[in-house]
C-alpha positions in Angstrom: -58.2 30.9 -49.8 -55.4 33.0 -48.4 -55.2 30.8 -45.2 -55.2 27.9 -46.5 -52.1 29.3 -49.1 -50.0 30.1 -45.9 -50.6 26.7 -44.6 -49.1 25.2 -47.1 -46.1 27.7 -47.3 -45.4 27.0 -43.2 -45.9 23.0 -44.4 -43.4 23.5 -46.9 -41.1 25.2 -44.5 -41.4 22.5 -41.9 -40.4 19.9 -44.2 -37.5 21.7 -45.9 -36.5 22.4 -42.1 -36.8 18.8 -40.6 -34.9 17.1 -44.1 -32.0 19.7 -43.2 -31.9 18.3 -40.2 -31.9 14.6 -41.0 -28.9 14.8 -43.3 -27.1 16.5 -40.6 -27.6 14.0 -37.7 -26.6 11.7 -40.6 -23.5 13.3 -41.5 -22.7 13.6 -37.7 -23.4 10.2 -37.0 -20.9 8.9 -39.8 -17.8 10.8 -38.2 -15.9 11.0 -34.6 -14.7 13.1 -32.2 -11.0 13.5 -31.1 -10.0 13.7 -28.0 -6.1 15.1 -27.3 -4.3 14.1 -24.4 -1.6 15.8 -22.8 1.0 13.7 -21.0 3.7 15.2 -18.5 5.8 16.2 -21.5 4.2 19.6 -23.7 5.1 18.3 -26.9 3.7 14.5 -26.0 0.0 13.9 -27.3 -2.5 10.9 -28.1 -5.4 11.7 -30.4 -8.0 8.9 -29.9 -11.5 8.9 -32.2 -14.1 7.5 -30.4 -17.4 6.4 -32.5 -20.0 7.8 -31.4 -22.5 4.8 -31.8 -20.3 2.6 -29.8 -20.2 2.4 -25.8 -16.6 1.7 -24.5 -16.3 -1.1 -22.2 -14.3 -0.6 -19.3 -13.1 -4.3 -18.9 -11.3 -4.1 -21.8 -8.8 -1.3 -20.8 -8.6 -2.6 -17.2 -8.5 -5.3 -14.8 -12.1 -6.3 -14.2 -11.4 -6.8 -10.7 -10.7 -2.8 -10.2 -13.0 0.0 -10.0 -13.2 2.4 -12.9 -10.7 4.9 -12.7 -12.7 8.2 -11.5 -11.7 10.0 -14.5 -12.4 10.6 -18.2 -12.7 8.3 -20.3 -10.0 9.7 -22.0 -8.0 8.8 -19.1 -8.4 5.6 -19.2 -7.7 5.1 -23.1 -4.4 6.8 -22.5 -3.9 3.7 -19.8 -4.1 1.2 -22.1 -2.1 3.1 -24.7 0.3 3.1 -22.4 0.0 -0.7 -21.8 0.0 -1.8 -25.2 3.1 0.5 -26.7 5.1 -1.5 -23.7 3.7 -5.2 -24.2 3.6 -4.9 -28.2 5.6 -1.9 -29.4 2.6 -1.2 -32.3 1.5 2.0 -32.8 -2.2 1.1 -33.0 -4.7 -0.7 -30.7 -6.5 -3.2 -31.8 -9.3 -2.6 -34.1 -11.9 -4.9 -32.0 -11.6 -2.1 -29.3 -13.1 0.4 -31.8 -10.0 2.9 -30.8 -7.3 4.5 -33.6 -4.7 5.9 -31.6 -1.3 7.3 -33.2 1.4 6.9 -30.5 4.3 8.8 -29.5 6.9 8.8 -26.2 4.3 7.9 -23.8 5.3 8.1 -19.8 2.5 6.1 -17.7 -0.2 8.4 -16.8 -1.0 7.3 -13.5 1.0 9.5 -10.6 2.3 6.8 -8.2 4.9 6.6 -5.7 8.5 6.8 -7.5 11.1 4.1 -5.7 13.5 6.2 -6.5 12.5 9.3 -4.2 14.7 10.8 -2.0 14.5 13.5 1.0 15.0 15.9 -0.9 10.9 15.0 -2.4 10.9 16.2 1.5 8.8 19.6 2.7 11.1 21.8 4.6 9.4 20.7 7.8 10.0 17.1 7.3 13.8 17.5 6.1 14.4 19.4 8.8 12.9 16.5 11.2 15.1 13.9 9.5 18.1 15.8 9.9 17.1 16.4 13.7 17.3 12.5 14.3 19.9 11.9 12.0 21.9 14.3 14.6 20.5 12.5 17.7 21.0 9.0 17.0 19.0 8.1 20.1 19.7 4.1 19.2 23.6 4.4 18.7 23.7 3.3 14.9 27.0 2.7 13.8 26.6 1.3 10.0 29.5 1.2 7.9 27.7 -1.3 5.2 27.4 -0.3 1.2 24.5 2.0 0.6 23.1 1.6 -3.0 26.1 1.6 -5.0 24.2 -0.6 -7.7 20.4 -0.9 -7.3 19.4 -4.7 -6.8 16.7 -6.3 -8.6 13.6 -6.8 -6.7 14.9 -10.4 -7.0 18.2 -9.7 -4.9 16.0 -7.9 -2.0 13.8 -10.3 -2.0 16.7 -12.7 -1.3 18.7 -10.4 1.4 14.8 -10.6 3.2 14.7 -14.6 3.0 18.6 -14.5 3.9 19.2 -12.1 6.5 15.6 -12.0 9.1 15.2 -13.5 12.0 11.5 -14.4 12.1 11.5 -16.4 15.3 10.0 -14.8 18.2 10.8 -14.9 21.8 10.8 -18.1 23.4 11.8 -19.6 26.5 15.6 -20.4 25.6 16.2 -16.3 25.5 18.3 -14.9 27.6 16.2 -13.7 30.5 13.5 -15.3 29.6 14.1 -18.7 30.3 13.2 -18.9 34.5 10.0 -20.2 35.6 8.5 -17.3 35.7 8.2 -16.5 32.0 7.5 -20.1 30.8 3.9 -19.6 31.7 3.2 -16.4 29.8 5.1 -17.6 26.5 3.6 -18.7 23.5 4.3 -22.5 23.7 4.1 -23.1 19.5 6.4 -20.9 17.2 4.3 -18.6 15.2 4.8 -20.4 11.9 3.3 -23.3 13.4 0.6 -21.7 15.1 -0.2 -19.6 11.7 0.1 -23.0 9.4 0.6 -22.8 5.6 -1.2 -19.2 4.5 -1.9 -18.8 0.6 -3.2 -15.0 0.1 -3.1 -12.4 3.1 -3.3 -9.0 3.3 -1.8 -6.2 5.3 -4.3 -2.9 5.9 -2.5 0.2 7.3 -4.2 3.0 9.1 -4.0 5.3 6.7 -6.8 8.0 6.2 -7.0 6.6 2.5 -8.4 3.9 3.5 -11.6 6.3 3.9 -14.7 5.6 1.6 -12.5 2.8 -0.1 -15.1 0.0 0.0 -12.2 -2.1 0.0 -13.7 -4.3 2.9 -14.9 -7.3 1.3 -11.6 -8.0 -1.2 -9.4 -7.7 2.1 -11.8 -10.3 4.1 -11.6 -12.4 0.7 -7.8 -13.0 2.0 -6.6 -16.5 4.2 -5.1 -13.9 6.5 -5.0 -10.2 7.5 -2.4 -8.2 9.8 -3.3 -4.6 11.0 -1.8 -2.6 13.4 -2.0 -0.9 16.9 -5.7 -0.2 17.8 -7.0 0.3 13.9 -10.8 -0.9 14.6 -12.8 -2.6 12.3 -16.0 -2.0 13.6 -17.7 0.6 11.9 -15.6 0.6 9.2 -15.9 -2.6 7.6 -17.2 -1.5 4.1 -13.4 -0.1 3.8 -11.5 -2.1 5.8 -13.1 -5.3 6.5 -14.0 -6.9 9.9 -11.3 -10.2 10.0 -8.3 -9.8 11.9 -5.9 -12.6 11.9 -2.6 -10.9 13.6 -2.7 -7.2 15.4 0.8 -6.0 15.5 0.9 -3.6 18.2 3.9 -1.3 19.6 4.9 -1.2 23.4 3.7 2.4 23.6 0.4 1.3 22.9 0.2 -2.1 25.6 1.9 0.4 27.9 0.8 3.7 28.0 -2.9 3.1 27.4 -2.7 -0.5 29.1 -6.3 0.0 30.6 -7.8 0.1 27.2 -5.5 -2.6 26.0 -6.6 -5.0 28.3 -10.3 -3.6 28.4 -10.9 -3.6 24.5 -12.3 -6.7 23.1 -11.6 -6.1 19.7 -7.7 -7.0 20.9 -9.3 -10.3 22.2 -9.6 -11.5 18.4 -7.0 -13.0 16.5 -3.1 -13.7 17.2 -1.1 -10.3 18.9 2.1 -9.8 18.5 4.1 -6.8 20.6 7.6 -5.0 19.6 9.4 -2.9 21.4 12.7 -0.7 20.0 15.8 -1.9 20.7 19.5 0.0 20.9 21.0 -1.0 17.3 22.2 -4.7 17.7 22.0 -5.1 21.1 21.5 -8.7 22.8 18.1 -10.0 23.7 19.8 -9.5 27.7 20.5 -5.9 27.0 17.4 -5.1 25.6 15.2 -6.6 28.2 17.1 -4.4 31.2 16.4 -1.2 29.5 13.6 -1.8 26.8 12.2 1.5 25.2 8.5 0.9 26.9 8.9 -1.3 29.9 5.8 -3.4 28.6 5.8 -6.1 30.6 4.2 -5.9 33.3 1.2 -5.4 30.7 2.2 -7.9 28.8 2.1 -10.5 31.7 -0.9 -9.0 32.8 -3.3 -9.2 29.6 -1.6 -12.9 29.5 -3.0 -14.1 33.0 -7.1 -12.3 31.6 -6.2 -14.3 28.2 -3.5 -17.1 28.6 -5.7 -19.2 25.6 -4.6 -15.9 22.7 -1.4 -16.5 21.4 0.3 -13.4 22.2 4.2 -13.3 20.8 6.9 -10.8 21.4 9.0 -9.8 18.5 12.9 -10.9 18.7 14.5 -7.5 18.9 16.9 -8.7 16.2 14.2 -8.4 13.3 14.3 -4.8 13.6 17.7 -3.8 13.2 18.4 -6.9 10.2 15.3 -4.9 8.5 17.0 -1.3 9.0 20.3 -2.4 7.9 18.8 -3.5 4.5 16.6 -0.6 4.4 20.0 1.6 4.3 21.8 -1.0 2.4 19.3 0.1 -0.6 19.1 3.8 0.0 21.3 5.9 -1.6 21.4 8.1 1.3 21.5 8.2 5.1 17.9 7.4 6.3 16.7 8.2 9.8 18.6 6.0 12.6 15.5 4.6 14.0 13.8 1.2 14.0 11.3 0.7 10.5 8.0 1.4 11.2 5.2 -1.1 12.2 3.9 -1.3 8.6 6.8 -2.1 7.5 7.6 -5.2 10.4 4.4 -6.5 9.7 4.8 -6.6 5.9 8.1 -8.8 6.0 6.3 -10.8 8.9 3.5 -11.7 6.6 6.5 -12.0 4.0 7.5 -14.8 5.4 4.1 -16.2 6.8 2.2 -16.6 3.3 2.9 -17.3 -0.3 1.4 -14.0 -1.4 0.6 -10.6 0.3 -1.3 -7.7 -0.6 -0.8 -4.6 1.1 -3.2 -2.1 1.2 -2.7 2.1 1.2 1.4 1.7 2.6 1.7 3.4 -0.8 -0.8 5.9 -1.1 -3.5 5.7 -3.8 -5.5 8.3 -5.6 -7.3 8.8 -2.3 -4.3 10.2 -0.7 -4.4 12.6 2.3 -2.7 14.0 5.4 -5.0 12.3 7.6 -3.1 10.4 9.9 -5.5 7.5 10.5 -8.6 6.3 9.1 -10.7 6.5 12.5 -9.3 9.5 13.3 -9.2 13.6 12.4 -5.4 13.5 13.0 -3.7 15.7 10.4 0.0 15.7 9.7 2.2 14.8 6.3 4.7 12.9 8.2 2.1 10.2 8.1 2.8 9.3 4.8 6.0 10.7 4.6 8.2 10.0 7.6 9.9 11.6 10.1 10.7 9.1 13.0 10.4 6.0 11.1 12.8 5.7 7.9 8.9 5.8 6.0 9.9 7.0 2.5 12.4 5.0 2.2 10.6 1.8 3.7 8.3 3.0 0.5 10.6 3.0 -2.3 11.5 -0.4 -1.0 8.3 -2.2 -1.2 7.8 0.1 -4.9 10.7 -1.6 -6.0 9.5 -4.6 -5.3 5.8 -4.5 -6.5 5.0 -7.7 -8.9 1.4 -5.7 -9.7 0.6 -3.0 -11.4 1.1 1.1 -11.3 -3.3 1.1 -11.5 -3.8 -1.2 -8.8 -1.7 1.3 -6.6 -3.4 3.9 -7.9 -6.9 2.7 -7.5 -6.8 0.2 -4.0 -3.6 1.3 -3.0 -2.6 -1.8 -3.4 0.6 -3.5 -3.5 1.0 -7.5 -4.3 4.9 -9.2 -2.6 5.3 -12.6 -2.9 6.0 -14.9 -0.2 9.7 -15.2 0.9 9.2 -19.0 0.7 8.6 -18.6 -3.1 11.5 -16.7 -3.9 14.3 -19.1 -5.2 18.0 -17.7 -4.2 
């Protein structure tokens, strides 16, 4: 009799236990959570309440195209905070998105390249670099244009790029290069011919960013892709793709490691197209007597293996035009040395196609000091600059981004539309 009385006490307990637990999962269930967010400013804060019984969907707080941010969730609701306090200037979201979120001075969350950076964003190393070749002047620069005394609009660059490049590449009416001997090695079409009408094309640098991107298959999605010097594809096609339409190459490259040059089949694939640095303004005649690389020898020489590739040499004029509007928009003295390779091949495609996206020139949340993708090169000047006028070359193509702050910050990736779109 006495067992079966503490049975029924521990059954009593039991139950009592369990119904104090249903009404608390109940009462749970019938409020939120908060979630602060700090912004760069201490006193700046969202408070989102997120219902518990309700999974978020990620397509509605982001291009569906892009990969989830690799944050919080609470990252990406202060991303679309942001978004809709500068489309609607409300301070709510919509109520279909099952967010309540009060609003205050809200700077964009996402840390992306500023346009407006200067050397002094420089390390010590690096300014002391710039200075070094600012002091040399190896190419005799002698610029006495304006230098940012009003910023443009991204409109008015776009124009001074239509305006003010020379596009065309070497033919047989320049200078020393109209004699017998060169009219067999040059390209007999003009490049714009040869390239026809492109729609969508894409530009992949060699950046170590590009690393573990899986951004292979949207750049072979493009009519047309540039990339640069000896960047392979093979083996790294999940993040860079495998479809090369244009390699721009330097004349160090063609010159000083011509037996892989010429050896190499992935430089068989595709249109090439060679530049070499140029003393600042000089003729096409002065150039070719003392070119910085004497390349060629190799050029002639990978012309005679493949004389069916088109194979182009860049007008030495393109180069200089492009630095002079580089320091036209700078607010300071940038280094007095040709623009880098990523930046010639993004004006080339500029002017080949009605739309170009370029991938990791401005560094995405994947950024590193590793020179190259296919390579265990370390160095910050690599993203940075310190021959090439880079940082400035950056704010430039910042300033002139038509996407969005995400998309740099997620792919890398930076959409320019074509030259022939822009109406001046």
């Amino acid at each position: 009799m006495v067992h079966v009385n503490l049975l029924k006490k521990v059954m009593y307990i039991l139950l009592a236990l369990l119904l104090f637990l249903t009404i608390c999962l109940w009462k749970e269930t019938r409020k939120g959570y908060y979630v602060s967010l700090k912004t760069n400013s201490q006193t700046d804060q969202i408070k989102v309440k997120i219902w518990k019984w309700d999974t978020l969907k990620l397509g509605t707080l982001q291009d569906t195209n892009m990969d989830p941010l690799p944050t919080t969730n609470a990252a990406l609701l202060l991303t679309k905070a942001s978004q809709v306090k500068a489309k609607q200037n409300i301070s709510t979201i919509p109520a279909e998105n099952n967010l309540m979120t009060t609003l205050k001075k809200l700077p964009s969350p996402l840390k992306v390249w500023n346009r407006n950076s200067s050397s002094k964003n420089l390390p010590p190393r690096l300014q002391k670099v710039r200075k070094t070749y600012l002091s040399m002047n190896k190419y005799h620069v002698n610029y006495s244009g304006p230098k940012n005394a009003s910023q443009l609009l991204p409109e008015e660059v776009m124009c001074q790029l239509q305006k003010r490049l020379d596009f065309r590449m070497i033919s047989a009416s320049d200078g020393p290069f109209n004699t017998s001997e060169w009219e067999a090695y040059l390209p007999r079409r003009n490049i714009s011919a040869e390239m026809g009408q492109l729609s969508r094309c894409a530009v992949v640098s060699s950046a170590g960013s590009l690393k573990s991107s899986h951004l292979g298959p949207e750049i072979d999605s493009h009519d047309a892709v540039l990339r640069f010097n000896g960047a392979p594809t093979r083996g790294f096609q999940s993040d860079v793709g495998e479809k090369t339409t244009i390699r721009l190459m330097n004349s160090q490259l063609i010159t000083v490691d011509e037996e892989r040059f010429v050896s190499d089949p992935q430089f068989n694939l595709g249109t090439l197209i060679v530049w070499d640095p140029a003393p600042y303004h000089a003729s096409i005649d002065e150039w070719y007597r003392k070119p910085d690389y004497n390349f060629f020898r190799s050029y002639k020489r990978y012309r005679n293996m493949h004389h069916e590739q088109p194979f182009y040499i860049m007008n030495p004029h393109l180069q200089w035009q492009l630095w002079d509007i580089l320091q036209e928009n700078a607010a300071e003295d940038i280094q007095p040395n040709p623009p880098s390779s990523g930046m010639l091949g993004i004006v080339i495609m500029l002017n080949l196609c009605d739309e170009v996206d370029v991938y990791e020139f401005l560094p995405s949340k994947r950024q590193t000091d590793v020179c190259h993708y296919y390579q265990k090169f370390f160095d910050q000047a690599c993203t940075m600059g310190a021959y090439h006028p880079l940082l400035f070359e950056k704010n430039m193509v910042k300033h002139l981004n038509r996407g969005s702050d995400e998309a740099i910050y997620t792919h890398g990736k930076v959409t320019l539309t074509g030259l022939r779109n822009v109406q001046c």
